[in-house]
C-alpha positions in Angstrom: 108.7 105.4 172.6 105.2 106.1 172.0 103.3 108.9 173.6 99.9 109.8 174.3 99.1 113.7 174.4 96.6 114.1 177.1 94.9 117.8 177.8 92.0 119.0 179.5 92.4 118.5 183.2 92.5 121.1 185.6 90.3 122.5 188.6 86.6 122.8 187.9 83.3 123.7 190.3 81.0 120.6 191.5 78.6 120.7 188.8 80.9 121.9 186.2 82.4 120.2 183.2 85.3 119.4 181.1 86.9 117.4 178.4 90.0 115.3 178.3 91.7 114.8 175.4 93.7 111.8 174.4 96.0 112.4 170.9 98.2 109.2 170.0 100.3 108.0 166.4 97.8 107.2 163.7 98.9 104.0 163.5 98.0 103.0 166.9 95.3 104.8 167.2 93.2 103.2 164.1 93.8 100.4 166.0 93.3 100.7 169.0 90.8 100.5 172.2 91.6 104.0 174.3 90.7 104.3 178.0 90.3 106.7 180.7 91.5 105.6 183.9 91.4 107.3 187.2 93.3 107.4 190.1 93.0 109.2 193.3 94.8 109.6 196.7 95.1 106.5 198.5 93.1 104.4 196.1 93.4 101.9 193.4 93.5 102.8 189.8 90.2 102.4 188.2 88.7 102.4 184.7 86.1 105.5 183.9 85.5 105.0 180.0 86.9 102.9 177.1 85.8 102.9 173.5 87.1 100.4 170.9 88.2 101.0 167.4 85.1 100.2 166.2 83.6 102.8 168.3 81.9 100.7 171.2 81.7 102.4 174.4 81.6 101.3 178.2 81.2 103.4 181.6 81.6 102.8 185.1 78.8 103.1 187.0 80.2 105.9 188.9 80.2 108.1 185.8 77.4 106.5 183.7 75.0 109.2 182.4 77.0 111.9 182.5 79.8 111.3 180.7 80.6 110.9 176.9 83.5 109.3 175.6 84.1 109.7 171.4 86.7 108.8 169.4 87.7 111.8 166.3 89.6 109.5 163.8 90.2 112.7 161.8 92.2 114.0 164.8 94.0 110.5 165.9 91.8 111.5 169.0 89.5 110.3 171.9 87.9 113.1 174.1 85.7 112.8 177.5 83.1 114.6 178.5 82.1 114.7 181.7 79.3 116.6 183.3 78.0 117.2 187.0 81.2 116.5 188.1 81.5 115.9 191.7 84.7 116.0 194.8 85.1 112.4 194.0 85.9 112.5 190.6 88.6 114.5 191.6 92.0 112.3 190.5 94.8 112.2 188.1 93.2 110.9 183.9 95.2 108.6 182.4 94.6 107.5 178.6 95.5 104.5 177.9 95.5 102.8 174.4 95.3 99.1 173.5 96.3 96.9 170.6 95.0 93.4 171.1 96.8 92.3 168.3 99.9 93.5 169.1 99.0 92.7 173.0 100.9 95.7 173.7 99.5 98.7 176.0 100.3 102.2 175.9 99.9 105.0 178.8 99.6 108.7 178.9 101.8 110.4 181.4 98.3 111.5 183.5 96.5 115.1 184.1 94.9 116.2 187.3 91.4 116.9 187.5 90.5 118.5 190.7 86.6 119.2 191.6 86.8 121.4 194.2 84.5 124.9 195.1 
């Protein structure tokens, strides 16, 4: 069963930072487009980040402009930055990786980020 490692979650201050990592098997990850999705109470999972394997990036708005999302190829590894974070990007991360040409989708288990003073 594959498995993404994800770390970095945890409680920060509004207007604080972090960065999630997302670790998975070399041989998906050279292949693969990894996402950050979000989730929080009472709402609908929603997509934060994605970069492809070519190293293509997209953003919600919500996040847009203070957030980074890179891909370490060295490391089998996709991290997000995000900055100014605010109460509503509290929610549980998850990293998800996809192989189009496989048409197969892999999650991580989820981390909690909490944004909270």
């Amino acid at each position: 069963q594959v498995q993404l490692a994800e770390a970095g979650g945890g409680l920060v201050q509004p207007g604080g930072s972090l960065r999630l990592s997302c670790a998975a098997p070399q041989n998906i990850f050279s292949i693969a487009s990894i996402s950050w999705y979000r989730q929080a109470p009472g709402k609908e999972r929603e997509l934060v980040a994605f970069i492809t394997d070519g190293g293509v990036t997209v953003y919600a708005d919500s996040v847009k402009g203070r957030s980074v999302i890179s891909r370490e190829n060295a490391e089998n590894t996709v991290y997000l930055r995000m900055d100014n974070l605010k109460p509503d990007d509290t929610a549980v991360y998850y990293c998800n990786a996809r192989v189009f040409i496989w048409d197969k989708e892999y999650w991580g288990q989820g981390i909690q980020v909490t944004v909270s003073s």
